[in-house]
C-alpha positions as CSV (number, residue, x, y, z in Angstrom):
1,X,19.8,30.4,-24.8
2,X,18.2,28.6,-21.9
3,X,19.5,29.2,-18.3
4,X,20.7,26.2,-16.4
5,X,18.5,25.0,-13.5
6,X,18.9,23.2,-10.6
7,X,15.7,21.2,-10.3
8,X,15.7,18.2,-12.5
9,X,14.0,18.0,-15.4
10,X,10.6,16.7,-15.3
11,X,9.9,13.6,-16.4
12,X,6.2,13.2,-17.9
13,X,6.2,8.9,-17.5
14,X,7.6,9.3,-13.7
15,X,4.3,12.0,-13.1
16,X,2.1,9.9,-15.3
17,X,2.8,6.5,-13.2
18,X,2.6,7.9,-10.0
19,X,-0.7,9.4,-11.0
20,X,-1.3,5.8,-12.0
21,X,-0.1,4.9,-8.7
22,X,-2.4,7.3,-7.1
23,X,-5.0,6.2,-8.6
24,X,-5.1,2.5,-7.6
25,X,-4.4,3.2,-4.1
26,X,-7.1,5.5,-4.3
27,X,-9.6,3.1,-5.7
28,X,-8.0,0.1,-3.5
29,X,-8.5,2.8,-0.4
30,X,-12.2,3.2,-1.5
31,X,-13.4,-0.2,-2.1
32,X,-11.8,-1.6,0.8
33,X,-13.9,1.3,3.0
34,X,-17.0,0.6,1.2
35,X,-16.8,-3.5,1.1
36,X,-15.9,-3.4,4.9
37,X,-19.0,-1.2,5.9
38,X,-21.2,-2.8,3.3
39,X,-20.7,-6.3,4.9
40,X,-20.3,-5.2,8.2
41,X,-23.6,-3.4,8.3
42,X,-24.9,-6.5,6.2
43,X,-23.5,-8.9,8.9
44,X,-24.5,-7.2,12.1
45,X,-25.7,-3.6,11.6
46,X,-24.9,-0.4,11.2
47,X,-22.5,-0.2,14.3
48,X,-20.4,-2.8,12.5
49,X,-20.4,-1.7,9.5
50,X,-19.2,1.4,10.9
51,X,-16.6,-0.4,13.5
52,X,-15.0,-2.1,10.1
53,X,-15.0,1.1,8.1
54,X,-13.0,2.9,10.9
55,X,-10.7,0.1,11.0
56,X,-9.8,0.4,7.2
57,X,-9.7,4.2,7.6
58,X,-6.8,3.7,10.8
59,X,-5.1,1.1,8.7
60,X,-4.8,3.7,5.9
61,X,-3.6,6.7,8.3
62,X,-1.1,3.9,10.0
63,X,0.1,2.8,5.8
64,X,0.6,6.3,4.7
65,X,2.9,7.5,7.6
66,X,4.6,4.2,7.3
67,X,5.1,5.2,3.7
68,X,6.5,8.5,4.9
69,X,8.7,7.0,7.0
70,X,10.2,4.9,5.5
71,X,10.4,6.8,2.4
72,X,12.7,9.5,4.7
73,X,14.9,6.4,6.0
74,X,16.0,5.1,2.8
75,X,15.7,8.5,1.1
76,X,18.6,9.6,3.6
77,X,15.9,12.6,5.1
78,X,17.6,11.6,8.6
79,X,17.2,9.4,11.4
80,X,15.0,12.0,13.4
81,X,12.1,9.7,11.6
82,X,13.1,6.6,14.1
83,X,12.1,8.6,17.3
84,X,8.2,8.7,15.5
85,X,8.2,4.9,14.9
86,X,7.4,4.0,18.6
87,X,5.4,7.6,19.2
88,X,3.1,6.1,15.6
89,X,2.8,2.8,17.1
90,X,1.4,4.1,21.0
91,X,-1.1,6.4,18.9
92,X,-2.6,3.8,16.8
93,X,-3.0,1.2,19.2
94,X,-4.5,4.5,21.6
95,X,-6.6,5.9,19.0
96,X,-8.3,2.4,19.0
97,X,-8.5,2.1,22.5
98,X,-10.0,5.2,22.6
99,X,-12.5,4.5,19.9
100,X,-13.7,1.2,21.9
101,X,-13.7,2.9,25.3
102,X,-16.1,5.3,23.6
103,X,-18.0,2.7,22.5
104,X,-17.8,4.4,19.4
105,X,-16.2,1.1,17.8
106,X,-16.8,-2.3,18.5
107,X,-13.5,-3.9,18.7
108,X,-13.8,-7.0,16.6
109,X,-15.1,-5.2,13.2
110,X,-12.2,-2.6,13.7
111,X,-9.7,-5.4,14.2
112,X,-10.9,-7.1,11.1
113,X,-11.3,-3.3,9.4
114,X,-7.9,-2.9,10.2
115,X,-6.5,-5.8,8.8
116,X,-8.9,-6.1,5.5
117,X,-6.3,-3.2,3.9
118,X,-3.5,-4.6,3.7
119,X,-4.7,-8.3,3.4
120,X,-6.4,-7.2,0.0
121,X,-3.3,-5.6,-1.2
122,X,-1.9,-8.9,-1.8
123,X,-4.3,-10.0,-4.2
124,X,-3.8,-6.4,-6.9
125,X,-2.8,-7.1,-9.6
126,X,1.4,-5.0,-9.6
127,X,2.0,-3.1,-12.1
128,X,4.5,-3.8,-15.1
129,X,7.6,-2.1,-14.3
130,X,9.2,-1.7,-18.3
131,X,13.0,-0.5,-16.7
132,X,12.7,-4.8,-15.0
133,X,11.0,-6.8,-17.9
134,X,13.5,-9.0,-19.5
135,X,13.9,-6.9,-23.1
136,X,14.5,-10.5,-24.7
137,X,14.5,-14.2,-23.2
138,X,16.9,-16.1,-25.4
139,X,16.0,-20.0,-25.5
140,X,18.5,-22.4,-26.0
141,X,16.8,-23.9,-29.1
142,X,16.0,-27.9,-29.5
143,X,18.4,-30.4,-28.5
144,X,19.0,-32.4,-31.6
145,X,20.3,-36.1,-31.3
146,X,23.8,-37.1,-32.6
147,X,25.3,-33.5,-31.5
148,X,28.7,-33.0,-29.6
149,X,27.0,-32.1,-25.8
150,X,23.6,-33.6,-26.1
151,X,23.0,-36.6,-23.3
């Protein structure tokens, strides 16, 4: 006899998809680094290619604690998480003030760095969700002349 848990039972498709999950934003994460230093080194040097990198880098720290936030919102982990929303915004726009004060960033390639993340996100491809897809679309069949409701 088995002793009754608390902890919900794992499920091995929900650990397997957001390995899955993982994975992609990993690769995405990766390729966006590498295409934005590799054409902003190609484009004007090293310094932009770095510039661009570091944009795609603060885009990526600014997308996962969004998805933490929000994930705590709608997850009912408390309203506490509204009070970091403006605190986040201040240290990402200071972080890249500091970066071009430095003049360790030029501010153009970061700006576009920064932006290449989440503009290539629109073009993955989404993964199939099976619990949404239609199990069946019924078609209403050919309409055949001379029957009762055909125009």
């Amino acid at each position: 006899m088995t002793n009754p848990s608390s902890e919900p039972a794992a499920d091995v498709g929900a650990g397997a998809s957001a390995l899955g999950l993982r994975v992609r934003l990993g690769l995405h994460l990766g390729i966006a680094l590498l295409g934005a230093g590799a054409a902003g080194g190609l484009l004007g040097g090293a310094r932009t290619g770095a510039s661009a990198a570091m944009g795609v880098a603060l885009a990526a720290a600014n997308l996962l604690l969004m998805r933490r936030i929000t994930a705590a919102l709608t997850g009912g982990g408390g309203s506490a998480w509204l009070v970091v929303l403006p605190f986040k915004l201040v240290a990402l726009v200071g972080v890249a003030y500091a970066l071009v004060a430095a003049k360790v960033a030029e501010p153009v390639p970061l700006v576009l760095g920064f932006a290449l993340l989440p503009l290539t996100a629109i073009f993955l491809p989404r993964p199939s969700d099976p619990a949404r897809a239609p199990s069946r679309v019924i078609s209403p069949g050919p309409i055949l002349p001379g029957r009762a409701g055909n125009h």
